[in-house]
C-alpha positions, -999 to 999 in steps of 0.1 A, spaced: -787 574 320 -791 568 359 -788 530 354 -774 522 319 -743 501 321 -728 503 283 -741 516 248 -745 496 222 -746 508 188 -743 490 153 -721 495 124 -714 531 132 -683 552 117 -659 566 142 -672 600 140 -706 592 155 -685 569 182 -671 601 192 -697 617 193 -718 593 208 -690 590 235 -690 634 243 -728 625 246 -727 600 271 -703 618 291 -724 650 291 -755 627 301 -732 612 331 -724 639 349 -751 656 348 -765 626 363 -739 627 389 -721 593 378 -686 590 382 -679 576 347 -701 572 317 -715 541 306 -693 516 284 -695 517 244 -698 484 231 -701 481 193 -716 452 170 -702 458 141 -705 437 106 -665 423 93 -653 413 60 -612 401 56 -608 408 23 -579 394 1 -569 412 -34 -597 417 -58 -626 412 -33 -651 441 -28 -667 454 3 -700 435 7 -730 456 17 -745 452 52 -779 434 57 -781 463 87 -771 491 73 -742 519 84 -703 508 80 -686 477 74 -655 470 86 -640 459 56 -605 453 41 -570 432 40 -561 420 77 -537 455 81 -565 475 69 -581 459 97 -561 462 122 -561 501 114 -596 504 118 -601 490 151 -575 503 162 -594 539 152 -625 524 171 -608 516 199 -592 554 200 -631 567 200 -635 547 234 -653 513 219 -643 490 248 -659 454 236 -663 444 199 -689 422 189 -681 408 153 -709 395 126 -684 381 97 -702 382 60 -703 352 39 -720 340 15 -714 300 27 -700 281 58 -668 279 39 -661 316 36 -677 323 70 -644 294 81 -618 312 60 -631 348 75 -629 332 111 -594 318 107 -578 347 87 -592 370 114 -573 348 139 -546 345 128 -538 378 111 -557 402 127 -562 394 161 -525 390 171 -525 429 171 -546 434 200 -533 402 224 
């Protein structure tokens, strides 16, 4: 804790985020740091259009998963838990879908949090 500048877990649900976030401000001051160390989460993304299912994670825990609204919601929740910098692994099965992913995130989801 004396020298760690961020935390960096993957795929976890907002409930351990919080968690993990009470933790590391426990850990800081009883360190004696001013603030606690960032939380930075890499977390696996699907946009998914009518019909499609969640895919399941080649690294286990949560996927962020849903319409481009649905998205929006849930990092939104994220960022309420204290998550400062979002790291994003899109699923696809193909270049193609991994390009339609990309640009539907763009331009539908992103524009929330400019």
């Amino acid at each position: 804790m004396a020298f760690g500048a961020a935390w960096h877990p993957i795929n976890r649900p907002p409930e351990e985020l919080r968690a993990g976030r009470a933790e590391l401000g426990r850990l800081a001051q009883a360190a004696g740091r001013a603030t606690a160390p960032a939380i930075t989460l890499r977390n696996d993304v699907r946009v998914l259009r009518p019909g499609q299912a969640v895919p399941t994670s080649a690294h286990a825990g949560r996927v962020m998963a849903g319409e481009p609204s649905a998205l929006i919601d849930q990092i939104g929740e994220i960022a309420g838990c204290g998550v400062e910098h979002l790291v994003l692994e899109f699923l696809s099965e193909d270049g193609r879908v991994l390009d339609e992913q990309m640009d539907a995130f763009a331009s539908e989801v992103r524009p929330a949090f400019a």
